[in-house]
N, C-alpha and C positions, 0 to 999 in steps of 0.2 A: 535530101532523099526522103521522099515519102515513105510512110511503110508498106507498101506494097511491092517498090523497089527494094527496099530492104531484107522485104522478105526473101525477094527474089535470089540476094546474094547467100543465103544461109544453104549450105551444102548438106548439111544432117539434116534428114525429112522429120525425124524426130523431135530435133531443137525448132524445127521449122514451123512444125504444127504447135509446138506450146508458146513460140513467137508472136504467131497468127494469133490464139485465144487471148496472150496477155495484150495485143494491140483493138482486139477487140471486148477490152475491158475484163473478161471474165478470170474470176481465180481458178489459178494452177491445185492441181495436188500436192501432196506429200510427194506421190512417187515423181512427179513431175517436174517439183524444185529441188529432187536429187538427181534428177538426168540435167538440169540447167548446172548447178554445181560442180557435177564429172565433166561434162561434156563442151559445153558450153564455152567458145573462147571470149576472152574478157573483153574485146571489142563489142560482143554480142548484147552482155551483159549488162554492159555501160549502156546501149543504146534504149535495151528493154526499162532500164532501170529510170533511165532521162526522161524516159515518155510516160512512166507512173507518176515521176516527180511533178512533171510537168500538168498533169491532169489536177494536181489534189495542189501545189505550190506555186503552179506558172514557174517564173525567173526568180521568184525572191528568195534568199538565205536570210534564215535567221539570227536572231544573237541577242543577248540580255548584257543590263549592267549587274554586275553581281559578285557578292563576294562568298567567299567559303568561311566556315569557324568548324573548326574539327576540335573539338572538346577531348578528346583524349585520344591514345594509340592504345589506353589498356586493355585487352579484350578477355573475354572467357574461352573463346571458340584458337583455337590453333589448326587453322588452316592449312593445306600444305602450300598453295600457290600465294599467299599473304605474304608480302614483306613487309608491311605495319604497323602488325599489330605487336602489342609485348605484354610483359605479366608487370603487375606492380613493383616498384622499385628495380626493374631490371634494365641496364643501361640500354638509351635511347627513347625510352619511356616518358611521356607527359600527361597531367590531368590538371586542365584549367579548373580552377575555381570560379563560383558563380560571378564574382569581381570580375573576373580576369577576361568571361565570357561578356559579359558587359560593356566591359571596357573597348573589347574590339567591336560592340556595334555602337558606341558611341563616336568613334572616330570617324565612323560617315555619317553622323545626324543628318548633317547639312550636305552631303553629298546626290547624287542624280543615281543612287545604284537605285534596281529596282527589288532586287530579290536577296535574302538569305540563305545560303543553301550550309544546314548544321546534318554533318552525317560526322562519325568516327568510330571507334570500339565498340563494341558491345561490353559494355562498364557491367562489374559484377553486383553495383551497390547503388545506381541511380535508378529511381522507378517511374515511374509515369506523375506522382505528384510533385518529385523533384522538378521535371521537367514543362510539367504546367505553370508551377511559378517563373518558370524562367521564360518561357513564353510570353506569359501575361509584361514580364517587365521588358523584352525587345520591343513590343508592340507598344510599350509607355515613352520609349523611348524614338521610334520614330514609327510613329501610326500607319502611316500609309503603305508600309514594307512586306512584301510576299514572304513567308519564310514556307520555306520547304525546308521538310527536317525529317532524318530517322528511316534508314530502312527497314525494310517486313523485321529482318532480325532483330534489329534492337529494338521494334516494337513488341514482338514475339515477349522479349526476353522483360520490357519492363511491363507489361499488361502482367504476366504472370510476374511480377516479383508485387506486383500491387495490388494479387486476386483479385483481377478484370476481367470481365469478355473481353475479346479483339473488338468487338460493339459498342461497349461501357469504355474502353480506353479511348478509342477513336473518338467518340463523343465531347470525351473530358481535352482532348487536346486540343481539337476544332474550338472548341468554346475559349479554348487558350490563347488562342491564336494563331494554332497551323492552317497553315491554307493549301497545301500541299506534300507528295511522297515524293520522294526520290526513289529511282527504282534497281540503287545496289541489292546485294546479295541474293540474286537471283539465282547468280554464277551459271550453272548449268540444269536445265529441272530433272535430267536422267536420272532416276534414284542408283542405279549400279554406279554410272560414273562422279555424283557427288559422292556418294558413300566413298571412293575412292582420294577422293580430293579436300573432302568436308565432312566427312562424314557426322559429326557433333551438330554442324548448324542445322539451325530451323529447317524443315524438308522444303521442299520445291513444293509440294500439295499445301502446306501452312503457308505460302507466301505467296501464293495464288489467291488463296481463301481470304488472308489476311488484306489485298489491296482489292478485292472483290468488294469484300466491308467497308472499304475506304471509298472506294466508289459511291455505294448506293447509301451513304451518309453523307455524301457530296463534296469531297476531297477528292481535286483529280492526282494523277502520279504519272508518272514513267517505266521503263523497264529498263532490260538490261541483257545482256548474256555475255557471259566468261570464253569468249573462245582463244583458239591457238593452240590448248594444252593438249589433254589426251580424248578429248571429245573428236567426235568424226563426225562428217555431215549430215548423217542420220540424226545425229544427236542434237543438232545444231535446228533442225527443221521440225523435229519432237517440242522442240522446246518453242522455236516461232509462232507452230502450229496451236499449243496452249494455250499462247498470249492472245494469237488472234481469236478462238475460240472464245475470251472472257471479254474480249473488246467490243467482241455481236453481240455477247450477252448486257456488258453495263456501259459501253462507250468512253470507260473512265481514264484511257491511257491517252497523255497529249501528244510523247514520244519517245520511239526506241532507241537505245543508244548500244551499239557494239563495244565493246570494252576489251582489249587484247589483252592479253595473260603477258606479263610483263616478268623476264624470268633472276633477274639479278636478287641475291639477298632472300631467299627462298628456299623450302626443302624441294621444289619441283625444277630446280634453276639448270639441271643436266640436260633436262629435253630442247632446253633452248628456246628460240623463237618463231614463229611465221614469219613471211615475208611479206613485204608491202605491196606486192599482189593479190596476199591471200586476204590482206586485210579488205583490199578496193574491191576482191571479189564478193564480200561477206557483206559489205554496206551496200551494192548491185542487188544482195538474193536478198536483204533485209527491206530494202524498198519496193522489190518486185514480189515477195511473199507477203510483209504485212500489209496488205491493200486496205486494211481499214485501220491503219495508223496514219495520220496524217505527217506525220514529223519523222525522220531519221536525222539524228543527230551523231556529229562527230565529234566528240569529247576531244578537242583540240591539243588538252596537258597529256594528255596518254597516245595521242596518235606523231605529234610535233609539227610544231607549225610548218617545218618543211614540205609536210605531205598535206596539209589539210588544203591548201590550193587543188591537188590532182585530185581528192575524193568531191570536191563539188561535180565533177565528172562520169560518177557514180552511184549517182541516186541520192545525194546528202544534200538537205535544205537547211540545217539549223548547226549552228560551232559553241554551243553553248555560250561559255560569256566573257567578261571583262576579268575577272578571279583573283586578278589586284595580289597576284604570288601570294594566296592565303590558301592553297593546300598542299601536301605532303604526299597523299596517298603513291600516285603516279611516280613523284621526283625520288622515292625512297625505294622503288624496284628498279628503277634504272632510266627514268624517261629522258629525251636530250633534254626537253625544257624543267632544267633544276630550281627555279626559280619563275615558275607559271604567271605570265603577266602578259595580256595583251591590252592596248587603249581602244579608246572607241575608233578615232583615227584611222588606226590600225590596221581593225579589220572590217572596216568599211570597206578599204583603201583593197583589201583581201580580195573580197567578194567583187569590189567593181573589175578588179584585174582580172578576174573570171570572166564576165561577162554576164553577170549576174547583179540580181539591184539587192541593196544590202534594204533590211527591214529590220528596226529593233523592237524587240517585245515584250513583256512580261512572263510571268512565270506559267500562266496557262494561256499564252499566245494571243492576246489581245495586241494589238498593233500599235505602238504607240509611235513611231516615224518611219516614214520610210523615203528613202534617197532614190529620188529617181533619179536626179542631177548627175 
């Protein structure tokens, strides 16, 4: 079905006319992508969403080799929607030592991964030169290796523990050997509804500003948003609508990634969860609102491999990676996959079953095979 047929089927003259503009490439509004969110049925959705993907990805899904090291659960910040984090010596609680961080990149010297991704707590007592050195020695230890590390907060938190600019920090850790942000703690950028959620962590304005910096130093990143909780679709689009905003400004983001609020082991854990509708509908408006993100990714340990087949249907071109069951985050609020490991096999095997040609990459999307076979 062309889209002209397509359009033809669309019964809401409303949904009909923002159908038409996103088939003829142009970006929707604010108010626009909250009539496709109420209104809109998720057949609709899906199709809008295929045909963005399609422009900026063609058929390929992504996927990296890669592992996690989550250096600690200790944090300063008490979240409500966090089941991760904890205070020092309270049960459940770990803090690797620099050995101990070592040790786990030593185990794939000799291994095909391509990236390290170090995100965890926000530690009250590690600063930006701890973490330089520890940089400098991953990178001695297998040169060639992507590490992406450290969201805005725990940058936030160690720049100021080591009287830096967010400038002066970024610089000192690039020269370390980061080569990339991850783009957690974005959570929600509403200042009423984080204040309600988060209110302690880094604002949404410092973590905007903060990978702004990281951009025009030449560190790319990703992003993020916290949905399902008490955020509304206004809130959800407030927040797109930012990211796309600093994307026309520095081009720095590689890809979004939806992150569901996962409610087990939590002070937020009454309100429950979304359904896996609202998620497929969320990774649709994410594809079809940020039109100059190239990437939507489905964070595969937080969504479960169950479903991550039916979101390639959805506007999703990238499953993040291989993760070799080295993080916690997800499996400790409740996710089915307790034990996060897919092989390359895997989900190759994922994506062909799709109908879709699998592509593996690096950490800022250079292409390093792709299976057409």
């Amino acid at each position: 079905m062309n889209p002209e047929q397509f359009l033809n089927t669309i019964k809401d003259q409303e949904i009909g006319q923002i159908a038409s503009k996103i088939f003829e490439n142009k970006r929707i509004t604010l108010n626009e992508g909250l009539a496709l969110y109420k209104k809109a049925e998720l057949s609709i959705l899906a199709v809008l969403a295929n045909y963005s993907k399609k422009l900026l990805t063609g058929k390929k899904v992504f996927f990296n080799k890669n592992i996690h090291i989550e250096p600690t659960n200790i944090c300063i910040y008490n979240c409500k929607f966090c089941s991760y984090s904890r205070k020092k010596g309270e049960p459940g609680s770990w803090e690797l030592t620099e050995e101990e961080i070592l040790n786990s990149v030593k185990k794939y010297k000799n291994s095909d991964i391509t990236e390290i991704h170090i995100v965890g707590g926000t530690h009250p007592h590690w600063d930006t030169f701890y973490w330089s050195n520890i940089l400098k020695k991953i990178k001695g230890i297998i040169p060639a290796i992507f590490i992406k590390a450290f969201t805005a907060v725990e940058l936030d938190n160690m720049f100021r523990k080591s009287g830096l600019t967010v400038k002066e920090g970024i610089r000192i850790l690039k020269n370390s050997g980061l080569d990339a942000i991850p783009g957690g703690g974005a959570e929600i950028f509403n200042s009423n509804i984080r204040n309600k959620i988060c209110h302690e962590k880094t604002s949404g304005k410092e973590w905007l500003k903060i990978h702004e910096i990281a951009h025009t130093e030449g560190i790319k990143s990703n992003a993020t948003i916290l949905y399902g909780h008490i955020e509304k679709y206004e809130h959800r689009l407030e927040h797109m609508e930012l990211l796309r905003n600093l994307q026309d400004k520095t081009k720095g983001f590689s890809a979004f990634i939806p992150l569901k609020y996962k409610s087990s082991n939590n002070e937020m854990q009454q309100i429950g969860e979304v359904s896996i509708t609202e998620d497929l509908k969320n990774y649709a408006m994410s594809r079809i609102y940020l039109d100059n993100f190239k990437h939507i990714k489905a964070y595969w340990p937080m969504l479960g491999k169950k479903y991550i087949p039916v979101s390639l249907a959805f506007g999703v071109d990238d499953l993040d990676g291989t993760i070799k069951d080295t993080t916690k985050i997800y499996s400790m609020a409740g996710a089915d996959d307790q034990s996060p490991s897919m092989t390359e096999t895997e989900i190759i095997e994922l994506i062909k079953n799709e109908g879709f040609i699998p592509a593996e990459r690096d950490t800022i999307y250079n292409e390093i095979k792709v299976y057409n076979e």
